[in-house]
C-alpha positions in Angstrom: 184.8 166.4 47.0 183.0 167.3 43.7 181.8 170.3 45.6 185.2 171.5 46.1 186.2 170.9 42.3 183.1 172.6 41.0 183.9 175.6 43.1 187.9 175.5 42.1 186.3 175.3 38.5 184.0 178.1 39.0 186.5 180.1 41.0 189.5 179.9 38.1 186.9 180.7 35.0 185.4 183.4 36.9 188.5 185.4 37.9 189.8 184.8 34.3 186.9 186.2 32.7 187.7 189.1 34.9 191.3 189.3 33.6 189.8 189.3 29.8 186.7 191.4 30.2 189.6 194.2 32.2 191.6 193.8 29.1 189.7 193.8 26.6 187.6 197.1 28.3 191.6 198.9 28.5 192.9 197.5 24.8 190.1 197.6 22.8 187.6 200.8 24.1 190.4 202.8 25.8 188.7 203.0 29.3 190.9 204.2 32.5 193.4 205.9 30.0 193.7 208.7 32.3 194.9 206.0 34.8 197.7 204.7 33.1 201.2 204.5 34.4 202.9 204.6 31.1 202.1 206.6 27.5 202.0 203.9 25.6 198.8 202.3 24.6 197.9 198.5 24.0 195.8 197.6 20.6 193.1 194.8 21.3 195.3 192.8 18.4 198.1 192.2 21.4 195.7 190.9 23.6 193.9 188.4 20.7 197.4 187.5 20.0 198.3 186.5 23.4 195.0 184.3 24.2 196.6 180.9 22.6 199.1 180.6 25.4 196.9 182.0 28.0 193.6 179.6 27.4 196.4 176.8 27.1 198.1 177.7 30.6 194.1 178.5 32.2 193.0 175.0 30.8 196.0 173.3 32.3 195.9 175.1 35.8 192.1 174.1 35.8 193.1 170.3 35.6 195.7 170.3 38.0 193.7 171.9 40.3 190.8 169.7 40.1 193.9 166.3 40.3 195.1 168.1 43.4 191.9 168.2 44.8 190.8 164.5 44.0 193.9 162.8 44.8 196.4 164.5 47.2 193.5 166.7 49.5 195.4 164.8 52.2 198.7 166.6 51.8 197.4 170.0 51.7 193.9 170.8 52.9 192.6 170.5 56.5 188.9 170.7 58.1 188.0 174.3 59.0 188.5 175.4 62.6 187.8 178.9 62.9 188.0 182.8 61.0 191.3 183.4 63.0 192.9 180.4 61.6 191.7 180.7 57.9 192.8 184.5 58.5 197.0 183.0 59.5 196.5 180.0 56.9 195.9 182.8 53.8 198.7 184.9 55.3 201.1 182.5 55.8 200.8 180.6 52.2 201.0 184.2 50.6 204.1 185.1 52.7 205.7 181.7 51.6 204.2 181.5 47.9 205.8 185.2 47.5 209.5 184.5 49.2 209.3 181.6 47.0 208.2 183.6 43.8 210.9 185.9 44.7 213.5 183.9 44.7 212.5 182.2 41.4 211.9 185.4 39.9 214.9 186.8 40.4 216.8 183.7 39.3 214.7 183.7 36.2 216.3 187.2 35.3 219.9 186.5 36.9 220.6 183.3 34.9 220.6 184.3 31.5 219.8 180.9 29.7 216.7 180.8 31.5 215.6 184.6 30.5 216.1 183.7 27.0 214.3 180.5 26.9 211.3 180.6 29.9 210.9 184.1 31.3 211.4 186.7 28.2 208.2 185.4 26.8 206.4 187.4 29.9 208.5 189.8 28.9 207.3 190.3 25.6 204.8 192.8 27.6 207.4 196.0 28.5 203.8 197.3 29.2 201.7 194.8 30.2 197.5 194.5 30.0 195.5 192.6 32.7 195.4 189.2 31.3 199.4 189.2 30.6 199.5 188.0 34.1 199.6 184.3 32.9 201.2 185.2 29.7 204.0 183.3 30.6 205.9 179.8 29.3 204.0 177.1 30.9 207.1 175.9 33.2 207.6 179.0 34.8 204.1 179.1 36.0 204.0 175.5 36.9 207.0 176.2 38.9 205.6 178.9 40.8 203.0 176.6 41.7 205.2 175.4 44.1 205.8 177.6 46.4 201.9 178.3 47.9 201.7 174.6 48.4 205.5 174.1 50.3 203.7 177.1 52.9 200.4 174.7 52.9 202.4 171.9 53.9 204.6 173.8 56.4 201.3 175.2 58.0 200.0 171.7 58.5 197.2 172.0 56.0 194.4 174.9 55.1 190.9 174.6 54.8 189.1 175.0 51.3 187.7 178.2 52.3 191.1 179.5 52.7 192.6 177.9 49.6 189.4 180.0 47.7 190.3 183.2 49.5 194.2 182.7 48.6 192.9 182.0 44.8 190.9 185.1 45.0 193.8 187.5 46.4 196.7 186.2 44.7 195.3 186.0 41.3 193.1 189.2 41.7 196.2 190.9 42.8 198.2 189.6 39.5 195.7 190.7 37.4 195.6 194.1 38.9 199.4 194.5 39.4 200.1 193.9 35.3 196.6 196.7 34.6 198.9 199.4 33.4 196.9 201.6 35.7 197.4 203.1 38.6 196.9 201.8 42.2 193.8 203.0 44.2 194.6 205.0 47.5 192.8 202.2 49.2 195.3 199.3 48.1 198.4 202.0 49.1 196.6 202.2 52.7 198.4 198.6 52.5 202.2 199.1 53.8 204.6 196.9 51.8 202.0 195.2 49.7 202.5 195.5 46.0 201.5 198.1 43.9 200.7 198.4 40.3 203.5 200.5 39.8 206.0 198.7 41.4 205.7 195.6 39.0 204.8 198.0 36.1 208.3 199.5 36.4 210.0 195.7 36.9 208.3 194.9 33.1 209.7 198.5 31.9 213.1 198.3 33.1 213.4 194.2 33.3 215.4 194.5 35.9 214.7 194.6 40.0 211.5 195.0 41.1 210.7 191.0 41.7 208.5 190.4 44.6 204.9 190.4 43.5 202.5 190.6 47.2 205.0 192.3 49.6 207.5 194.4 48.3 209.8 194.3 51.7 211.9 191.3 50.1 213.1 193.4 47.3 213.7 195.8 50.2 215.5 193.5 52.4 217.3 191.8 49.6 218.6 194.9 47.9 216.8 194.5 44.6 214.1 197.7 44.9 214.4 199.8 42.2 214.9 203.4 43.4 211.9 205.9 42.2 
């Protein structure tokens, strides 16, 4: 059990210095600026104003990972059986984290009370910098929270070693997805998984645009926007 919260620990503080490092290498010494979707640039003084609510909402995620893990294991984690079943328990939770996320995306932006009091604080960023991916009011990631563990308890429970991996992809892939820059080739090899430039144009436009891993529910759902 401590072995697993160490690692959790490890694992959040790690791709989080990641996210801050990117930023702070875009914002503050102008690297990749060839790479960037959009003209405008993004002063270091954004991102220092932005860490308050970001440490607070890392500091927060950290401790109710590390309660999840202690106390309710049971629910959601499971012995490891095998690479082909850690393989179908990481794309199953990101297939049902992301419908989820969807859906609550999109209501986020269709109900207007909620836009003006949760989500236009992510908003703030019309273009955003690496470490804007948690830039958000506390409930709306807390909420979000809720989808990747409904597909862990649909699934019957993963093992740790697949709850890492998911931690890795789907907070790596945040991070890269609110960059600014644009995708790699290798990443667009991918069909219908989210590209830098398909969220970067949802913060431009605020509008559309809401899936986040696979982009085939804004297809399917009508919500792409076009170009």
């Amino acid at each position: 059990m401590s072995q697993m919260v160490i690692t959790t620990v490890m694992l959040l503080i790690l791709i989080n210095m990641y996210g801050f490092i990117y930023s702070v290498f875009i914002t503050k010494y102008s690297f990749f600026s060839n790479n960037k979707i959009q003209t405008k640039i993004i002063g270091y003084e954004t991102l220092v104003s932005r860490l308050p609510l970001v440490v607070f909402n890392i500091s927060v995620l950290i401790v109710l990972n590390v309660i999840g893990i202690m106390y309710f294991d049971y629910i959601f984690l499971r012995d490891y059986d095998s690479i082909l079943r850690t393989f179908i328990e990481i794309g199953f939770v990101l297939l049902v984290d992301d419908f989820f996320f969807y859906i609550l995306h999109r209501i986020m932006h269709e109900n207007k009370y909620i836009y003006k009091k949760i989500h236009k604080i992510h908003h703030r960023a019309n273009v955003p910098i690496p470490f804007e991916y948690i830039y958000v009011h506390p409930f709306e990631w807390m909420s979000g929270m809720i989808g990747p563990f409904i597909g862990m308890y649909l699934i019957g429970g993963i093992s740790f070693q697949a709850y890492c991996i998911y931690l890795i992809v789907r907070n790596m892939h945040e991070i890269h997805i609110h960059s600014g820059l644009k995708t790699t080739l290798i990443i667009k090899l991918f069909p219908f998984y989210g590209t830098n430039e398909h969220h970067d144009i949802h913060h431009s436009r605020r509008d559309g645009n809401y899936a986040s891993t696979f982009v085939f529910w804004d297809l399917i759902l009508g919500t792409k926007i076009k170009g």
